[in-house]
C-alpha positions in Angstrom: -46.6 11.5 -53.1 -43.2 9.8 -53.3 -42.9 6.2 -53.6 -41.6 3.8 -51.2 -38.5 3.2 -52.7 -37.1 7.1 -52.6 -38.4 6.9 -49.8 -36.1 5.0 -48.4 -33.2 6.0 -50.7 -33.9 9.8 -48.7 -33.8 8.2 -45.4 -30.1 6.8 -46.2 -29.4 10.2 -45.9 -29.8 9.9 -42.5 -27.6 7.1 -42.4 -24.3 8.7 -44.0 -22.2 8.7 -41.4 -21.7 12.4 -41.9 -25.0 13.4 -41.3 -26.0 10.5 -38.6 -25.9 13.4 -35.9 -29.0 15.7 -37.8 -32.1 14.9 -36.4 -33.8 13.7 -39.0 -36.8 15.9 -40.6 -39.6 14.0 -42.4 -40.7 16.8 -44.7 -37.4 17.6 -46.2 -37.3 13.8 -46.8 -40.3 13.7 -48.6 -39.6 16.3 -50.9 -36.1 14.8 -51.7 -38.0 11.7 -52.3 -40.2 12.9 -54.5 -37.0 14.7 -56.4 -35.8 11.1 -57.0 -39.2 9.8 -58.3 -39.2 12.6 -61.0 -35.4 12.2 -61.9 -36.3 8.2 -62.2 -38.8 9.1 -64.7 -36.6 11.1 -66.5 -34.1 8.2 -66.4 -37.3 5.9 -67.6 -38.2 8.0 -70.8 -34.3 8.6 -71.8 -34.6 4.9 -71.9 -36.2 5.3 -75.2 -34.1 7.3 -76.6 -31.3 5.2 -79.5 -28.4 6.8 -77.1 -29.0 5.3 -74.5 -29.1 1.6 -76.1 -27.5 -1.1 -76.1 -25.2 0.1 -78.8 -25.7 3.6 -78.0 -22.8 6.3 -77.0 -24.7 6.9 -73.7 -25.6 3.5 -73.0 -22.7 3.3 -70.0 -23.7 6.5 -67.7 -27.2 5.7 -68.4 -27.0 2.4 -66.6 -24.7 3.4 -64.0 -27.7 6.3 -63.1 -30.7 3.2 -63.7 -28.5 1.4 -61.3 -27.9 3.8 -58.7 -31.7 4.7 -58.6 -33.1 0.8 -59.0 -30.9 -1.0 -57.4 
């Protein structure tokens, strides 16, 4: 079960003016929310990693991704 907040984030697809048209389909959405819960927890465990620290050479993309997905 996806959370609220990819949830949402799938329904924006909706909202893209290129797809605005598409009748929207509910279980599609789900499973693309549930894609961004598991790529968040991904982004949640790299966290850990000395990389992706404040010092670390990955530090840069990895916030631009936290941001994107926790906005």
């Amino acid at each position: 079960m996806a959370t609220a907040h990819s949830r949402g984030l799938a329904a924006q697809a909706w909202c893209d003016p290129r797809t605005s048209c598409i009748v929207m389909d509910p279980v599609l959405a789900e499973v693309f929310a549930e894609m961004l819960d598991r790529y968040k927890e991904a982004i949640i465990w790299m966290s850990g990693s000395s990389s992706f620290g404040p010092e670390g050479e990955a530090v840069e993309d990895w916030r631009k991704l936290r941001d994107a997905l926790f906005p």
